[in-house]
TORLUM-904126 format. One record per residue: chain; residue number from 0; x, y, z of N, C-alpha, C, O in turn; residue in three letters. Coordinates in steps of 0.02 Angstrom, whole numbers, always signed. Each point is the difference from the previous one (the first is absolute). Layout:
<sites>
- fivex_vodren_n.u_n.v_n.w_ca.u_ca.v_ca.w_c.u_c.v_c.w_o.u_o.v_o.w_nudren
- A_NUM_X_Y_Z_X_Y_Z_X_Y_Z_X_Y_Z_ALA
...
</sites>
This chain:
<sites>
- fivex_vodren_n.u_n.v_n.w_ca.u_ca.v_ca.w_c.u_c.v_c.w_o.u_o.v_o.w_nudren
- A_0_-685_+807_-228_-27_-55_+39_+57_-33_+38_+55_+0_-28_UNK
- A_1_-60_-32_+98_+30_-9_+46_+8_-69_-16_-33_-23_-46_UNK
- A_2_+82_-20_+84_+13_-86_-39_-68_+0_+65_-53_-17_-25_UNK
- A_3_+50_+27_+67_-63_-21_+43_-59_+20_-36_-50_-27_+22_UNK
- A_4_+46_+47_-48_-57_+48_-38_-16_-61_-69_-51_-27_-20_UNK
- A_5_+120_+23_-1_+4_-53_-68_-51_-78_+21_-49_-26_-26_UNK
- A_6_+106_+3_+106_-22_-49_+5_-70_-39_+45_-16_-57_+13_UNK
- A_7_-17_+135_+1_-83_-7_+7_-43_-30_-72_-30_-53_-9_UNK
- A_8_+43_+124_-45_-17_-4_-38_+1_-88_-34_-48_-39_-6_UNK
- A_9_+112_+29_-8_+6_-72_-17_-30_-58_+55_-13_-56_-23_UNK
- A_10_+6_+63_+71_-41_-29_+42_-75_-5_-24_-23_-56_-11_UNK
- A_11_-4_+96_+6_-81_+4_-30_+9_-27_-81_-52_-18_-27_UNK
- A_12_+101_+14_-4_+9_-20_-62_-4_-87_+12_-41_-35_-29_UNK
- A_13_+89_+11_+76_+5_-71_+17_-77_-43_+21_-24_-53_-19_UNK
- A_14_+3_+101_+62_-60_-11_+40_-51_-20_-55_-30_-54_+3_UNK
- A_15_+20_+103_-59_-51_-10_-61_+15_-52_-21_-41_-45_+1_UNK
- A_16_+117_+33_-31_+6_-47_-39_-14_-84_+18_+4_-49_-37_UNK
- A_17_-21_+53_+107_+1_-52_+51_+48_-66_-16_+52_-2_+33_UNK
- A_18_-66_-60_-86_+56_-56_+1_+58_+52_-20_+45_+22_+36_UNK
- A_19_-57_-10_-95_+61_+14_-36_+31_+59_+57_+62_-4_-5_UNK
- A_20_-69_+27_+27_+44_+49_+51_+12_-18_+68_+20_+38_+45_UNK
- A_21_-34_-105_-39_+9_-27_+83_+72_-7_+12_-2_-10_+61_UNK
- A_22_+60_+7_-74_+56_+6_-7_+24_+77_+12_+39_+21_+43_UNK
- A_23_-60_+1_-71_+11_+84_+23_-27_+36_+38_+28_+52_+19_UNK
- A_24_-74_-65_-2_-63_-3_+61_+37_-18_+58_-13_+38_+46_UNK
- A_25_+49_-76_-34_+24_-47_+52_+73_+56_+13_+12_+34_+49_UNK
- A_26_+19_-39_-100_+59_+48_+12_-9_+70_+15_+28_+27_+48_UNK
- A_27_-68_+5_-92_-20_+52_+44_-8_+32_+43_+28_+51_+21_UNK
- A_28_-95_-98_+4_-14_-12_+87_+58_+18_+34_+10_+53_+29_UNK
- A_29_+40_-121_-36_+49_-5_+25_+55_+50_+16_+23_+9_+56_UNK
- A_30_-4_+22_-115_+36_+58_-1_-32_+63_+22_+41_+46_+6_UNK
- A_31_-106_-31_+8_-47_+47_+37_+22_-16_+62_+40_+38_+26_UNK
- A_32_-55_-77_-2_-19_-25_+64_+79_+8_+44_+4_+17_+59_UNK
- A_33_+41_-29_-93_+86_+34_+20_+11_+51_-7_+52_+19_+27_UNK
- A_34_-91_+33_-67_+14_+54_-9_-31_+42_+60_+23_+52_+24_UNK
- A_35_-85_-87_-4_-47_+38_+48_+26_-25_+63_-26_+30_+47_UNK
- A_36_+84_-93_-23_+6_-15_+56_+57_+42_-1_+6_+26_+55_UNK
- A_37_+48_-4_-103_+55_+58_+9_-26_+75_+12_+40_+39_+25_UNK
- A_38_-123_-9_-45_-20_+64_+2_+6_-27_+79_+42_+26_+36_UNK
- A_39_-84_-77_-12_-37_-4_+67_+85_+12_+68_+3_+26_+55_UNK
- A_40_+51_-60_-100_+51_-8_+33_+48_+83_+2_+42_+10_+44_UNK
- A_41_-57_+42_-100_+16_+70_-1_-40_+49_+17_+18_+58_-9_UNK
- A_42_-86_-76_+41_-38_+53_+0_-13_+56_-29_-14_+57_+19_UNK
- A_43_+24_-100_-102_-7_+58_-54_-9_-38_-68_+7_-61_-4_UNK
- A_44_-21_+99_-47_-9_-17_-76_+73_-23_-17_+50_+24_+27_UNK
- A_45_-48_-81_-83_+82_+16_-23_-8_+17_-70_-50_+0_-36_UNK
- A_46_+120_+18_+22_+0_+20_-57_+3_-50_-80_-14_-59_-10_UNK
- A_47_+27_+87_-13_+9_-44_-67_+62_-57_-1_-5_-61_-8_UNK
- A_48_+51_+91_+15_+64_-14_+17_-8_-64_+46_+18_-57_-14_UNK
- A_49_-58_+83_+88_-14_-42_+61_-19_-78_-39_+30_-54_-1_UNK
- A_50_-78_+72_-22_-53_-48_-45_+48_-42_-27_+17_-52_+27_UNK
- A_51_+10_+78_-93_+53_-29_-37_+28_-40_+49_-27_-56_-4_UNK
- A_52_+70_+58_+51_+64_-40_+26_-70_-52_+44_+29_-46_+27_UNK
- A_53_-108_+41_-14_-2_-51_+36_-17_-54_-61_+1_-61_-6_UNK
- A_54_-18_+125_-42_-12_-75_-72_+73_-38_-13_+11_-60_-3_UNK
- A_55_+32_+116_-2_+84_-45_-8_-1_-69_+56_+8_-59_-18_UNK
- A_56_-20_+82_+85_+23_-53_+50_-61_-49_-11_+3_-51_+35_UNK
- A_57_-47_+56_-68_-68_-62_-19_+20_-37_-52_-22_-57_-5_UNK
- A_58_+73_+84_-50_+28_-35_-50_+44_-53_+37_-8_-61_+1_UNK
- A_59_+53_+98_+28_+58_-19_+22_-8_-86_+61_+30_-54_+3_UNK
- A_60_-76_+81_+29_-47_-47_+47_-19_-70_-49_+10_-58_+17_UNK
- A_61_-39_+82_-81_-28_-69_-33_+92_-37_-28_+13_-59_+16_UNK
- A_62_+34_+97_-52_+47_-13_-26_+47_-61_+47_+25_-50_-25_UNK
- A_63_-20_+71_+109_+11_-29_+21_-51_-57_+61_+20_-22_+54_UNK
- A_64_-62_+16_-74_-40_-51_-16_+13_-52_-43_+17_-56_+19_UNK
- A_65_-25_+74_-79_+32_-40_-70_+39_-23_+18_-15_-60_+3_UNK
- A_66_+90_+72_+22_+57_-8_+23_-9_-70_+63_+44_-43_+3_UNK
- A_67_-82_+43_+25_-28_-40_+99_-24_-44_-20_-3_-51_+36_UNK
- A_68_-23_+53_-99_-41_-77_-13_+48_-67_-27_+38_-1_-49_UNK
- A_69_-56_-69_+109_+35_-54_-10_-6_-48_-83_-51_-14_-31_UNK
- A_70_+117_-2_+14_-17_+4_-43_-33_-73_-27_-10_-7_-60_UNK
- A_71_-4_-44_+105_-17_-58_+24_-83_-6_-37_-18_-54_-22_UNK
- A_72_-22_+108_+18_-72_-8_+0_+3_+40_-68_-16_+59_-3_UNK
- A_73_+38_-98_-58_-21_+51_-62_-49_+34_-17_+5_+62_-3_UNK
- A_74_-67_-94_-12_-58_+8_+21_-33_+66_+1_-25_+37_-43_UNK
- A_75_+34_-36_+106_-13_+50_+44_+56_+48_+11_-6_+58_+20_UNK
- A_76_+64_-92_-36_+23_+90_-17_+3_+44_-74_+21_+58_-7_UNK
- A_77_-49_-106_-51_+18_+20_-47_-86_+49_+11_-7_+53_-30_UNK
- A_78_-49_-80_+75_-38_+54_+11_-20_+61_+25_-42_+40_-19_UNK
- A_79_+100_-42_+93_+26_+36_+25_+39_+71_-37_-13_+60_+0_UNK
- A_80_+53_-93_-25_+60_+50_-47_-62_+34_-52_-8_+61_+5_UNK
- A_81_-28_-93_-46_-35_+30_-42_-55_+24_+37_-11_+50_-33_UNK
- A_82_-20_-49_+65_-43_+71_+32_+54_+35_+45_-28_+51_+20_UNK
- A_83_+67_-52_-4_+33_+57_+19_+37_+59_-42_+7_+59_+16_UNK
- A_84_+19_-100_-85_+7_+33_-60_-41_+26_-40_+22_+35_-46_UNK
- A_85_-96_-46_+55_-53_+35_-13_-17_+57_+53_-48_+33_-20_UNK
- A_86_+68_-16_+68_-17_+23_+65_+64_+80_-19_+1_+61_+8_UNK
- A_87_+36_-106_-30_+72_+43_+10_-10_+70_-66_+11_+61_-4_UNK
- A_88_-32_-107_-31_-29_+26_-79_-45_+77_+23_+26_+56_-4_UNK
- A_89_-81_-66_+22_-53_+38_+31_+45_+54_+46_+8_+56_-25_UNK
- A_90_+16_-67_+77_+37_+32_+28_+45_+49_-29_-2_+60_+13_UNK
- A_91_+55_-96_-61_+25_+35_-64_-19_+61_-43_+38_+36_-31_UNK
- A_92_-111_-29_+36_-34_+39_-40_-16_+79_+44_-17_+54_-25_UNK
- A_93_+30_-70_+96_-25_+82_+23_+109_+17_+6_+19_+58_+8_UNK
- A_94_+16_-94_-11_+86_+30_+24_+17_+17_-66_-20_-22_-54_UNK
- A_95_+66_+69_+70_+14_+45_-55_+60_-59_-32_+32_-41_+33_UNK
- A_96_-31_+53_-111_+34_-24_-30_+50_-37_+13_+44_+39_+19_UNK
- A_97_-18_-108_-18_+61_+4_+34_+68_-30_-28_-7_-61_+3_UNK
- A_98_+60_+74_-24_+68_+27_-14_+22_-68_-31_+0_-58_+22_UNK
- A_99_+10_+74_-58_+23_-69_-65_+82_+0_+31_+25_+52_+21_UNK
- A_100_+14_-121_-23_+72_-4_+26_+34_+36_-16_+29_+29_+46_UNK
- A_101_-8_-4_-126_+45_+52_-12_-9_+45_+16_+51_+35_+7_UNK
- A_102_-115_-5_+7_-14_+67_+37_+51_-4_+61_+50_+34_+7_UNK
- A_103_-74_-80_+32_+29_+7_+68_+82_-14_+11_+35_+16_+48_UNK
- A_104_-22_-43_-95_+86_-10_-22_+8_+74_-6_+25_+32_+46_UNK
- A_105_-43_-8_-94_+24_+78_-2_-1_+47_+29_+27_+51_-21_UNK
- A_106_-67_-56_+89_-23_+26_+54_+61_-6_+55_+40_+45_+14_UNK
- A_107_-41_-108_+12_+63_-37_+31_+60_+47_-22_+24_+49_+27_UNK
- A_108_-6_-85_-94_+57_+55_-7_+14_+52_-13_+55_+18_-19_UNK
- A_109_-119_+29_+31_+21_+76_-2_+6_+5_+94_+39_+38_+29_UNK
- A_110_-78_-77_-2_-9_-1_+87_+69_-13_+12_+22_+48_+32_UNK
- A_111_+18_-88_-43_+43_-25_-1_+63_+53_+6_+21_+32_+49_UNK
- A_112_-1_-34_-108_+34_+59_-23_-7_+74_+39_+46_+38_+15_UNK
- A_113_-125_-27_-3_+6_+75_+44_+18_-22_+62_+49_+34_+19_UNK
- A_114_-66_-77_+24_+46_-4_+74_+65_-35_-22_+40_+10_+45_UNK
- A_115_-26_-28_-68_+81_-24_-12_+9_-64_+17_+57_-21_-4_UNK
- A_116_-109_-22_+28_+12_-73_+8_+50_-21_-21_+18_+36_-46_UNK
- A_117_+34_-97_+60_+34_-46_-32_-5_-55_+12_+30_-43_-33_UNK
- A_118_-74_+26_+92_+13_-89_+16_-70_-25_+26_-36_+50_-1_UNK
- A_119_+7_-96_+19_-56_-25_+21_-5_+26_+70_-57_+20_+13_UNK
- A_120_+99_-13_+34_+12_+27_+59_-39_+70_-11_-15_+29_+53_UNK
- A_121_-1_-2_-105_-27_+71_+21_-83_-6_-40_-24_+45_-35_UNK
- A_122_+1_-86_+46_-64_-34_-29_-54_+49_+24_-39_+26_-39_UNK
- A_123_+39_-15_+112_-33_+29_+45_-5_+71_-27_-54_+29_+9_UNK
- A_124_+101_+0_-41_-16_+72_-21_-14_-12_-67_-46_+38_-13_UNK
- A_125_+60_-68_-32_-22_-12_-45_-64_-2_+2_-30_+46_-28_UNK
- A_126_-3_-93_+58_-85_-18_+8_-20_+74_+35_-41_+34_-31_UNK
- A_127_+60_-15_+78_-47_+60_+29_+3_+43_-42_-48_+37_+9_UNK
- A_128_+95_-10_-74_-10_+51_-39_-29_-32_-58_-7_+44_-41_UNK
- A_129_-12_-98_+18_-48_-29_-38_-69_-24_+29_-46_-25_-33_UNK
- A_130_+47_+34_+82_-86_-38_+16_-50_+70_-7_-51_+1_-33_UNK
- A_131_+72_+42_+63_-73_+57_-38_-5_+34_-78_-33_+47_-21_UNK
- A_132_+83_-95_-12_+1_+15_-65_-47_-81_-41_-8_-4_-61_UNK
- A_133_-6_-26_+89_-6_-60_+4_-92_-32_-2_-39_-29_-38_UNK
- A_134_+43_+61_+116_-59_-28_+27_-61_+18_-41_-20_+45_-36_UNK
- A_135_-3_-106_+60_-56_-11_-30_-18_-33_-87_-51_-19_-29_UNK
- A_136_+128_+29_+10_+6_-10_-73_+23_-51_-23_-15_-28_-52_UNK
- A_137_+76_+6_+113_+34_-63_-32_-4_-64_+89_-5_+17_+58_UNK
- A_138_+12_-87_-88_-10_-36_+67_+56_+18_+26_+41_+10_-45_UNK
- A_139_-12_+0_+116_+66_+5_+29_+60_-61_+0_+61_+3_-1_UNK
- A_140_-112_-62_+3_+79_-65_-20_+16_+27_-61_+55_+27_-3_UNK
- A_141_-93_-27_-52_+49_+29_-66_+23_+43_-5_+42_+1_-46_UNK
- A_142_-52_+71_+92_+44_+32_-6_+71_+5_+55_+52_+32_-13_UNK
- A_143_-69_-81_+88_+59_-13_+9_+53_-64_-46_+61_+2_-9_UNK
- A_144_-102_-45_-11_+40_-16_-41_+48_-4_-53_+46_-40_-12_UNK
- A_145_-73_+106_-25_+28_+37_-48_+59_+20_+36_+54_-28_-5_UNK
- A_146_-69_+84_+49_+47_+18_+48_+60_-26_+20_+59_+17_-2_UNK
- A_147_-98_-73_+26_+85_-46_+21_+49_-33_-72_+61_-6_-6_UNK
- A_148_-118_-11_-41_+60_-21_-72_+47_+56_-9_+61_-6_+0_UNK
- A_149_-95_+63_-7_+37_+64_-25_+52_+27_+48_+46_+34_-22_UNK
- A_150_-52_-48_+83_+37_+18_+70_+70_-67_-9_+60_+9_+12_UNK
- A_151_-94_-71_-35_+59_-26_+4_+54_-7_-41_+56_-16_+18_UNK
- A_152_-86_+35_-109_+47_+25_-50_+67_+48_+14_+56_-6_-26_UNK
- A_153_-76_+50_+70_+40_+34_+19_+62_+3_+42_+30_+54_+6_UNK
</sites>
């Protein structure tokens, strides 16, 4: 089964459940509806993979959201933040697993070590021979961040 395939199915699941699934109902939609304006924008099906990275950039979208809100109106952002962390949750559930810190520490420094890095100045190759080892698995500030601690030990 296809994550498009998954997230029909779970669509008609939300739909039944009507209150209790209006939250996922909503995201769904949502994440359909980007998925079908990127087919409409390739003149083609995408793949799994495709799929995956627009759910990543839908996470990523609410995260820095979270981040934009003033912090003046508690309120309303402490409602804000919590349906978006419910939102993020849901989303969470079709991306593949994703990479606990020491994983990605140990990753780094085998990346590390195989191009020969020594200084923060070579960050740029660092990240390009870690991001398709990466994607989709871990957020990219933490793993440039990692990056740069470990870049600057050195």
């Amino acid at each position: 089964m296809t994550l498009k395939d998954r997230l029909d199915a779970e669509m008609k699941q939300a739909m039944k459940a009507r209150d209790a699934g209006k939250l996922r109902l909503s995201v769904i939609r949502l994440v359909r509806a980007a998925i079908k304006n990127a087919e409409i924008e390739r003149h083609g099906e995408l793949s799994d993979a495709d799929v995956a990275a627009i759910l990543a950039k839908e996470v990523k979208m609410r995260r820095e959201a979270n981040d934009m809100i003033p912090a003046a109106e508690r309120e309303t952002r402490r409602d804000f933040i919590g349906q978006n962390e419910q939102e993020i949750a849901i989303l969470q559930e079709y991306l593949p697993k994703q990479m606990e810190e020491n994983e990605i520490r140990e990753l780094v420094a085998a990346v590390i070590a195989s191009v020969g890095a020594q200084s923060p100045k070579e960050m740029g190759k660092v990240m390009g021979a870690l991001a398709p080892q990466v994607r989709g698995r871990a957020d990219g500030r933490a793993v440039s961040r990692i990056v740069q601690e470990m870049l600057g030990k050195n």
